[in-house]
N, C-alpha and C positions, 0 to 999 in steps of 0.2 A: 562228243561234241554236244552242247549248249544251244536250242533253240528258242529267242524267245520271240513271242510273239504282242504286240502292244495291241490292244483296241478300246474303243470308247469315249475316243477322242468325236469332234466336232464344232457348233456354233452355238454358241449360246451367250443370252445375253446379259450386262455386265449385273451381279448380284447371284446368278443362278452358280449351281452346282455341275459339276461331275465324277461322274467315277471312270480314272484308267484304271484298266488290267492289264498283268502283264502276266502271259500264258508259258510255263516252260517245257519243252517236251528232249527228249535227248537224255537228259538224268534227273536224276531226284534232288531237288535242291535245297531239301530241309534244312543242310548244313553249308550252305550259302550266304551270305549275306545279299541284301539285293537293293538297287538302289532305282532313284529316276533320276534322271536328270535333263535341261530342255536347252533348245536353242530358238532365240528371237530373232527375228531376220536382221542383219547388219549387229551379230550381238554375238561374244563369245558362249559357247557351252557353257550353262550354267547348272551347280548341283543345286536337288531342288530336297531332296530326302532319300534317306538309308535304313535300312532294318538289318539286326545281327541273325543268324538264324538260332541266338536265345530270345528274339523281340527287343534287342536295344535300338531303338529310332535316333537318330539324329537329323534335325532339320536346317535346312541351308539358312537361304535370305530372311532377313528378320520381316521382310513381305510375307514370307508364307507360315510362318508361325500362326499356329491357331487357324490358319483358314485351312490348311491343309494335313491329311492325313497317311503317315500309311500302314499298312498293313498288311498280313501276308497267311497264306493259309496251305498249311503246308500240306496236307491231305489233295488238292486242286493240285498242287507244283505251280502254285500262282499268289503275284501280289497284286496289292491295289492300292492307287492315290485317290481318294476320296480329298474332292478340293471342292470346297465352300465360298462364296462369298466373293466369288470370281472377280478380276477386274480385265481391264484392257492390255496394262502391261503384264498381266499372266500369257497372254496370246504367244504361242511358240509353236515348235515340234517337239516331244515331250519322247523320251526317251528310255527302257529300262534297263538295266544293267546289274548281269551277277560278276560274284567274285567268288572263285571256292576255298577261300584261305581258311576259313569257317575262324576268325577273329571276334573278339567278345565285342570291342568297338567296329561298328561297320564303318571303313573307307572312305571319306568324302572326294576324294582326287579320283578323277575321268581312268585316268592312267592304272589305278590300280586292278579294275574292273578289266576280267579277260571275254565278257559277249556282252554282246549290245542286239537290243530288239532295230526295226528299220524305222519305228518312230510313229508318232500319231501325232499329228497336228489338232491342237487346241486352240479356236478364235471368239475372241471374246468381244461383243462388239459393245459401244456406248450406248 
């Protein structure tokens, strides 16, 4: 089994930075792909970004293009969203999710992904 663990969520205000982590402990995920993904209150699950475990990124909403990063360090058994440029509709619970299919395209579909962290809340105020 697949533990992950999200942190480094919190309040910040709109223009500022963050960085999620997402910690895995259970197995080694180098050959994972791993993904985030968030939910807004009253707002379906939404993908936000993916990485292959060769570094292929895919990024969701053409909102988080360029403000948002990720990346993954596989020595840690940990990824990171490094998100810039913050806004208000970024505000969710933010999400991170493996898949062990070890695929050169990482997955955008919720569905594919077999663990999910319990989520970090990110609030971004005006």
């Amino acid at each position: 089994q697949v533990q992950l663990v999200e942190s480094g969520g919190g309040l910040v205000q709109a223009g500022g930075s963050l960085r999620l982590s997402c910690a895995a402990s259970g197995r080694t995920l180098s050959r994972y792909s791993m993904a985030w993904f968030r939910r807004a209150p009253g707002k379906e699950r939404e993908f936000v970004a993916a990485i292959s475990w060769s570094g292929v990124r895919i990024y969701g909403a053409d909102s988080v293009k360029g403000r948002f990063t990720i990346s993954r360090d596989n020595a840690k058994n940990t990824v990171y969203l490094q998100m810039n440029s913050l806004k208000p509709e970024d505000t969710a619970v933010y999400y991170c999710a493996a898949d062990g299919r070890s695929t050169v395209i990482p997955p955008t579909a919720a569905s594919e992904y077999d663990y999910w962290g319990q989520g970090t809340q990110v609030t971004v105020s005006s």
